[in-house]
C-alpha positions as CSV (number, residue, x, y, z in Angstrom):
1,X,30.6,43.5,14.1
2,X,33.2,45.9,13.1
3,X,33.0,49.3,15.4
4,X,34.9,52.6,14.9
5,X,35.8,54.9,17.7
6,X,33.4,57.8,17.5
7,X,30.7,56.1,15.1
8,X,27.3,56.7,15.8
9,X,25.6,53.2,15.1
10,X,22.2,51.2,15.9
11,X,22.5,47.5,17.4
12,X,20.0,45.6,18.3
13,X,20.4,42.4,21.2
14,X,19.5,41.1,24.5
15,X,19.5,42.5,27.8
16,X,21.4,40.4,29.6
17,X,22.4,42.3,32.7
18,X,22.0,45.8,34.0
19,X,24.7,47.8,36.7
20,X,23.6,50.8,38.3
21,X,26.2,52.7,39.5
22,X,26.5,56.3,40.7
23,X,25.1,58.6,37.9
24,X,25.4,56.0,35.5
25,X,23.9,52.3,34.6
26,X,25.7,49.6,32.1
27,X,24.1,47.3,30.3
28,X,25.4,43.9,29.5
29,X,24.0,43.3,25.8
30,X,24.2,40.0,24.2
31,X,24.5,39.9,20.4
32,X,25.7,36.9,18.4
33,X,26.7,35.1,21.8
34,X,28.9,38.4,22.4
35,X,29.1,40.7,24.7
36,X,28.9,44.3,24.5
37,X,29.0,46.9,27.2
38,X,26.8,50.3,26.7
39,X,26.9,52.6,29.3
40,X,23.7,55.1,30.2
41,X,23.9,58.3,31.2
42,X,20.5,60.5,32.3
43,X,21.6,64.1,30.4
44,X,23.0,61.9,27.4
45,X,20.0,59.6,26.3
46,X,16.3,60.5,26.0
47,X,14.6,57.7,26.7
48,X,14.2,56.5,30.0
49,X,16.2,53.7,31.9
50,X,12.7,53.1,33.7
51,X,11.6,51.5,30.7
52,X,14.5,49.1,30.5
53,X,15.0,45.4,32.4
54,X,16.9,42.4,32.3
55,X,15.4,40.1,29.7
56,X,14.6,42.9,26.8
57,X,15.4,42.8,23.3
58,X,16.3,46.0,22.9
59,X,17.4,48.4,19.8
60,X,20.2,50.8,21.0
61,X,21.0,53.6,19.1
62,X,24.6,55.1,20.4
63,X,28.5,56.4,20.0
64,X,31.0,54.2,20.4
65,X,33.2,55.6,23.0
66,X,36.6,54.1,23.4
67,X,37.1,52.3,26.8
68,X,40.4,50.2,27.2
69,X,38.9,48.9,30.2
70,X,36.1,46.9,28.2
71,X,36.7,43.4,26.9
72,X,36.8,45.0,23.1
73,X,38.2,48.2,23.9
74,X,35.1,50.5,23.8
75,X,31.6,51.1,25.1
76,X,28.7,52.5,23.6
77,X,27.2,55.7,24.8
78,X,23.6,55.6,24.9
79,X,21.8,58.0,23.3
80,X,18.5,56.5,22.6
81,X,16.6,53.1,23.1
82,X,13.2,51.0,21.8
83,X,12.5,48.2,23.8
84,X,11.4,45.3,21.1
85,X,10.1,42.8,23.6
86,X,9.9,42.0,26.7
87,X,8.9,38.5,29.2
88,X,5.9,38.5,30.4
89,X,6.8,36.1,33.1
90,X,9.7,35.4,35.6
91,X,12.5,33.5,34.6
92,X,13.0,30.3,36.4
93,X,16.2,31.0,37.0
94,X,18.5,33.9,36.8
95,X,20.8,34.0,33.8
96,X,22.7,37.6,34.6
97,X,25.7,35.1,36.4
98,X,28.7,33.9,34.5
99,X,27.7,30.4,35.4
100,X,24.3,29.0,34.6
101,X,23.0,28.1,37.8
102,X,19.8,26.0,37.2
103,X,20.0,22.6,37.7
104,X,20.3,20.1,34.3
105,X,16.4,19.1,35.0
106,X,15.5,23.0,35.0
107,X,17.2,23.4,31.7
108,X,16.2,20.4,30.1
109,X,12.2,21.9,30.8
110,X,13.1,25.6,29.7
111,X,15.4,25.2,26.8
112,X,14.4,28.4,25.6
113,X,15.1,30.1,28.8
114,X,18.8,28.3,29.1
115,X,19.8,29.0,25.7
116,X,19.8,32.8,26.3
117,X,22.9,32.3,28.5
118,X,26.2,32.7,27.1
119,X,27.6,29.1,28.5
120,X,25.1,27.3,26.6
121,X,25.7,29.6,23.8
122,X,29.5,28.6,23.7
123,X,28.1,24.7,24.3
124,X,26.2,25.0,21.4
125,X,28.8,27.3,19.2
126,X,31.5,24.3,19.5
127,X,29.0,21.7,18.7
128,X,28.4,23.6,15.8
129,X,31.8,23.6,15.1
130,X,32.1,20.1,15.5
131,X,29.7,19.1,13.1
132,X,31.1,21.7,10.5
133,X,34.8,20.5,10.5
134,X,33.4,17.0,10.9
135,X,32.0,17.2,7.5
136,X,35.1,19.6,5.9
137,X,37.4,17.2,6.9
138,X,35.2,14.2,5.3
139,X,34.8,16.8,1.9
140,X,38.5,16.6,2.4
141,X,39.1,13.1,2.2
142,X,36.6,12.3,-0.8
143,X,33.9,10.9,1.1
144,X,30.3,11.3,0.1
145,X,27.8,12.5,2.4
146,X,24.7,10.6,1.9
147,X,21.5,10.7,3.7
148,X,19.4,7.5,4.4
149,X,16.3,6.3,6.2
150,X,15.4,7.1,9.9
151,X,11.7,5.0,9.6
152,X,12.7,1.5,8.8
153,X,11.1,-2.2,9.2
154,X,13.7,-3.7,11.5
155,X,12.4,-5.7,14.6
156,X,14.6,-5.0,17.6
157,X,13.6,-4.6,21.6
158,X,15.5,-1.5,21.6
159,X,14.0,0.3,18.8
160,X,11.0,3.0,18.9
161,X,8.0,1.3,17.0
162,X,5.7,4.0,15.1
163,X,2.4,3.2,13.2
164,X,3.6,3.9,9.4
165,X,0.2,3.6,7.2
166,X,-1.2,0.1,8.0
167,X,2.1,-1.1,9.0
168,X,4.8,-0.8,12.0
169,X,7.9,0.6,11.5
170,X,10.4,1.4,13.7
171,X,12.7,4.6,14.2
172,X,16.5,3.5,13.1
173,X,19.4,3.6,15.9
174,X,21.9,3.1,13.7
175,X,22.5,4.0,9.8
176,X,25.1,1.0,9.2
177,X,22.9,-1.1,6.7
178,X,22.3,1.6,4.5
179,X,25.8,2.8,4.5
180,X,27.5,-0.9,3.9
181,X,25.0,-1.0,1.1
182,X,25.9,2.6,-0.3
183,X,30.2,1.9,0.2
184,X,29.8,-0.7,-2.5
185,X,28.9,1.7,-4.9
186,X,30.6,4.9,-3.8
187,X,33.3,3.4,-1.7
188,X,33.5,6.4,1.1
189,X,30.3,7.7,2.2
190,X,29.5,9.6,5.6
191,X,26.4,10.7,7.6
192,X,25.4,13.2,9.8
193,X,21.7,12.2,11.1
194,X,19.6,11.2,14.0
195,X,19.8,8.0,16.3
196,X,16.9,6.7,18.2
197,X,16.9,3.7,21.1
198,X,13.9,2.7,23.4
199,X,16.6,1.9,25.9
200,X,14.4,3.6,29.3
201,X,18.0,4.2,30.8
202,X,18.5,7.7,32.9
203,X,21.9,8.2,33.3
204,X,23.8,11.1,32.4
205,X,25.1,9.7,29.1
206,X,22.1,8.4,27.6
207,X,19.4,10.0,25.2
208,X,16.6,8.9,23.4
209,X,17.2,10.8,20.4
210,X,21.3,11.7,20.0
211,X,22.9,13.1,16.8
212,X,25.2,10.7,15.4
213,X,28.3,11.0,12.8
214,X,29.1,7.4,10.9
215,X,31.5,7.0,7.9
216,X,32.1,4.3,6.2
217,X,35.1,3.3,4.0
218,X,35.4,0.0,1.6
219,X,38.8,-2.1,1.2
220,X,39.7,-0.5,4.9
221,X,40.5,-2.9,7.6
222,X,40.7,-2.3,11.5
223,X,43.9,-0.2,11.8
224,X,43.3,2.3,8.7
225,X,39.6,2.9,10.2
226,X,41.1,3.4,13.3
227,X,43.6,5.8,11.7
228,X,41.0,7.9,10.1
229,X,39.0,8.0,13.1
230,X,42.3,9.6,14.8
231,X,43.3,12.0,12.2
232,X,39.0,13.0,11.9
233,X,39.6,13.6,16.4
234,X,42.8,15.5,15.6
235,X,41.0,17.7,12.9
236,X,38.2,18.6,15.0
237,X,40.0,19.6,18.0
238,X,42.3,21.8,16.3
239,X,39.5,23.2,14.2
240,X,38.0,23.9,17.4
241,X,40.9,25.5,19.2
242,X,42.1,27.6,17.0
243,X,37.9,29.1,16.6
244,X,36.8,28.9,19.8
245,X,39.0,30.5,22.5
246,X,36.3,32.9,24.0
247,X,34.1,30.0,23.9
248,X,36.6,27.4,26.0
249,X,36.8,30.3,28.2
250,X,33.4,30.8,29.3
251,X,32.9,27.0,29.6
252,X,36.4,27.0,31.6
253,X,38.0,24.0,29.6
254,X,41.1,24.3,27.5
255,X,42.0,21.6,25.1
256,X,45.2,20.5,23.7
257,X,45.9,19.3,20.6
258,X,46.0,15.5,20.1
259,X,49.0,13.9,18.0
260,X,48.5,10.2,18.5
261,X,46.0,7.9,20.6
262,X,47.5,5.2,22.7
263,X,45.6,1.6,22.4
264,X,44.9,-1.2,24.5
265,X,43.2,-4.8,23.7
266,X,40.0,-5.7,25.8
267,X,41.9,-8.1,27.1
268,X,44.8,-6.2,28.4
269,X,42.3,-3.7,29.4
270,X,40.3,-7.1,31.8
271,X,43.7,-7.7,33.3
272,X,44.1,-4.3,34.0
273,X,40.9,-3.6,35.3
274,X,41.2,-7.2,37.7
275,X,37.9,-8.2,36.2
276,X,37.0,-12.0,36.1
277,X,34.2,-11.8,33.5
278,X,35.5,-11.3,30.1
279,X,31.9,-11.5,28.3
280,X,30.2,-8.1,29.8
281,X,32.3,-5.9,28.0
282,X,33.2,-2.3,29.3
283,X,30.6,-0.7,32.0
284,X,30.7,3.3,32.9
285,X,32.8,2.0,36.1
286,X,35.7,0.6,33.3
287,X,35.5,3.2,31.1
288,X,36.6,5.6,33.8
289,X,38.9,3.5,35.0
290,X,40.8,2.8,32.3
291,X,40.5,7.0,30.9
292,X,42.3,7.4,34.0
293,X,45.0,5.3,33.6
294,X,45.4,6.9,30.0
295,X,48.0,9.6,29.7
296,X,46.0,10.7,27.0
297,X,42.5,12.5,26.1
298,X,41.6,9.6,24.8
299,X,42.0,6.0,24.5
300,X,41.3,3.0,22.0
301,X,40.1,-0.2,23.5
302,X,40.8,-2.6,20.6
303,X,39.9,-6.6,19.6
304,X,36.2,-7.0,21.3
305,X,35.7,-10.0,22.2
306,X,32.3,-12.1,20.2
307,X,30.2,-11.4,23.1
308,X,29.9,-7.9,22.8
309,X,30.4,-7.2,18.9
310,X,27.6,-6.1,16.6
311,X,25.6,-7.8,14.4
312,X,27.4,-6.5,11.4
313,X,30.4,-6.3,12.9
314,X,33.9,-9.1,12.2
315,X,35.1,-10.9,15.4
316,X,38.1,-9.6,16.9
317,X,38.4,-6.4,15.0
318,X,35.8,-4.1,16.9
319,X,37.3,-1.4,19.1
320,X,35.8,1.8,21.4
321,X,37.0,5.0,21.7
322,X,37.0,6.8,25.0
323,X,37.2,10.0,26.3
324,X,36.7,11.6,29.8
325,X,35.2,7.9,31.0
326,X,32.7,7.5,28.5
327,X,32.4,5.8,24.9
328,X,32.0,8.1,22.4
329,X,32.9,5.8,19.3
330,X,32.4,3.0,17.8
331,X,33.8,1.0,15.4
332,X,35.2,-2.2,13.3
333,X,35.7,-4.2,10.2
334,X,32.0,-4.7,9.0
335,X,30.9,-8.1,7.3
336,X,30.5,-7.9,3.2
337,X,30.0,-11.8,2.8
338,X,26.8,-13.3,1.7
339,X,27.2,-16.7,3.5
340,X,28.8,-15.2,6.7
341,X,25.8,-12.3,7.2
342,X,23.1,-15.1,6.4
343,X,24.4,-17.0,9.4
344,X,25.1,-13.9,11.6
345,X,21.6,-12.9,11.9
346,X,18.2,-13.5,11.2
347,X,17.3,-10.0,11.7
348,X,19.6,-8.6,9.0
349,X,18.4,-7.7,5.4
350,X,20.6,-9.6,3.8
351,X,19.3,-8.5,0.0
352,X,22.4,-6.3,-0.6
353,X,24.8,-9.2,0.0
354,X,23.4,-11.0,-3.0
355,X,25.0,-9.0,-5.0
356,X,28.6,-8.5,-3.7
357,X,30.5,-6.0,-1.6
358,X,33.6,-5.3,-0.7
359,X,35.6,-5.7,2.5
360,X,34.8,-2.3,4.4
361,X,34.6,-0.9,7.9
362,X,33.8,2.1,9.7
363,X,32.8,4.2,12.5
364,X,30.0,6.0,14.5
365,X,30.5,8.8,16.8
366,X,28.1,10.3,19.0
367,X,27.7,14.2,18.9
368,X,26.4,14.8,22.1
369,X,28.8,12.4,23.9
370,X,31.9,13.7,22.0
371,X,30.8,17.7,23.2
372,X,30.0,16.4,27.0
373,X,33.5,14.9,26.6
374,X,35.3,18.0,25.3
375,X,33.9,20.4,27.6
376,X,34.1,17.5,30.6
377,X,30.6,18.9,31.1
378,X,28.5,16.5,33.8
379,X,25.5,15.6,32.0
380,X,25.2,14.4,27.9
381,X,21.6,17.1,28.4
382,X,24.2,19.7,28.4
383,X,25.6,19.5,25.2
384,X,21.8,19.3,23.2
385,X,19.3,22.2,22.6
386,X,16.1,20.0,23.2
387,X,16.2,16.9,24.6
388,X,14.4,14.1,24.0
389,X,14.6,11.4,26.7
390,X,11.9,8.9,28.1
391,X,11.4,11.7,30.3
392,X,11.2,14.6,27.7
393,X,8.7,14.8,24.5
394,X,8.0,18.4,25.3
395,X,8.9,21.0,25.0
């Protein structure tokens, strides 16, 4: 909003916190995940600051009064209020601190309270952000956003079964199929879309329902996916410095910009790490580990071995990328070949391999992960507005 010294203006917002001080109150109101400071004085406005409290939406009509002390460089004066609604119940917890203090459990079960804050406002502002220069940067590039199925008929333990008319479908984890199938037509095709797993695992990194970004690019092997992931990581984070300063601030994070991503193979990364067992792949233990050992944001760990590839996936050429001690991507050369599919898997739909595909790989990048990663926050909850978790259906 654009404010001149003197006008006499109407703004509507939340009451986020109220100061009394000698003669005077201020009120902190919240607009557009903004602060703005009006100041109340008795002989100046007539309506009463009895009929005001912390947790109104309010409609303020007022003069903006120039203040050099305020974050923006003015106040507003007061000169009349209408309260527009108010709670009707206590908060369970305060949100007039710069910090949010309720615990992750607290917020998880009153998103609606939590979300009034201006930290999860700046959470969700750069995860907004995220997701917009994800996609400008794949507009960019020529890739084609496509949308496919969430309710599909694969058969996997770790998938969320639903009755779909008279027969059971389950909710899809992953949008690879569909997006191997579509890169033999259209050749680069992305997707921003929900993932779901039955996996009952509580940790701080896990959710039932995440929001995932996958891209998919034909005649690409390991290294050009693996470049394109970078440059996509590079993008972002620039995108996201250069809009969101006020919003690092409040989280208290600042990011630097990224110019290259060192890699390691699994098994330099085993030797490193002093483990004997080579066929587990990377636990949350390693991934911290080996983050920390990084002099870097981020780090690839490259050539997976068999045991831990995906079903789609070509040996040797699957890799991670980690950030902060968690995986946040995925990614490798994917299988086009009739004969070489038919024997991966019998779960696989092999149907679109009858009729030819080009060599192709790609990548899948979890939102929430990437955000909790960013903003180093200590809980993948954090960085959602609901959550859905085998704990959490509701709200």
């Amino acid at each position: 909003m654009n404010f001149q010294i003197n006008d006499n203006i109407s703004i509507s917002g939340y009451v986020y916190k109220i100061r009394k001080a000698s003669g005077l109150s201020f009120i902190s109101l919240k607009r557009d995940n903004v602060m703005y400071q009006a100041v109340y004085i008795p002989d100046l406005c007539k309506t009463s600051l009895a009929l005001l409290s912390e947790g109104d939406y309010v409609s303020i009509n007022g003069t903006v009064t120039e203040e050099k002390r305020s974050e923006h460089g003015f106040e507003i004066t007061m000169k009349s209020f209408e309260v527009l609604s108010s709670p009707i119940e206590e908060y369970p917890f305060t949100l007039s601190q710069p910090t949010l203090s309720a615990s992750v459990e607290d917020m998880v079960s009153y998103p609606d309270v939590a979300v009034k804050h201006l930290a999860k406002g700046a959470i969700m502002a750069i995860r907004s952000t995220m997701i917009y220069a994800y996609t400008k940067f794949m507009q960019e590039h020529s890739f084609i956003m496509i949308n496919t199925p969430k309710i599909t008929a694969s058969s996997n333990d770790n998938y969320i079964s639903l009755k779909y008319f008279d027969n059971t479908a389950t909710l899809a984890h992953s949008p690879l199929p569909y997006l191997i199938t579509a890169a033999g037509g259209l050749d680069k095709v992305y997707e921003i879309g929900n993932g779901y797993t039955s996996k009952h695992s509580r940790s701080v990194r896990h959710l039932t329902e995440f929001t995932r970004m996958d891209f998919e690019v034909s005649y690409a092997d390991s290294n050009k996916i693996r470049n394109t992931l970078t440059e996509l990581i590079k993008y972002i984070t620039n995108y996201i410095i250069k809009n969101h300063t006020k919003e690092l601030a409040i989280c208290g994070r600042e990011i630097k910009e990224i110019s290259s991503i060192p890699e390691i193979t699994y098994s330099k990364a085993m030797t490193k790490l002093d483990k004997a067992d080579r066929t587990q792949g990377l636990d949350p233990t390693d991934e911290r580990k080996l983050c920390e050992m990084a002099d870097s944001d981020y780090i690839y760990v490259t050539q997976l071995p068999p045991s831990v590839k995906h079903p789609y996936e070509k040996d040797g050429t699957g890799f991670v990328l980690l950030s902060q001690g968690i995986e946040i991507a995925r990614g490798g050369e994917h299988i086009s070949d009739y004969e070489e599919i038919k024997a991966q898997s019998p779960d696989i739909d092999i149907t679109p391999y009858k009729y030819g595909l080009p060599p192709m790989g790609g990548v899948g990048l979890g939102v929430e992960r990437a955000v909790m990663a960013i903003l180093k926050l200590s809980d993948i909850r954090e960085a959602i507005f609901i959550t859905r978790d085998f704990n959490h259906i509701k709200p």
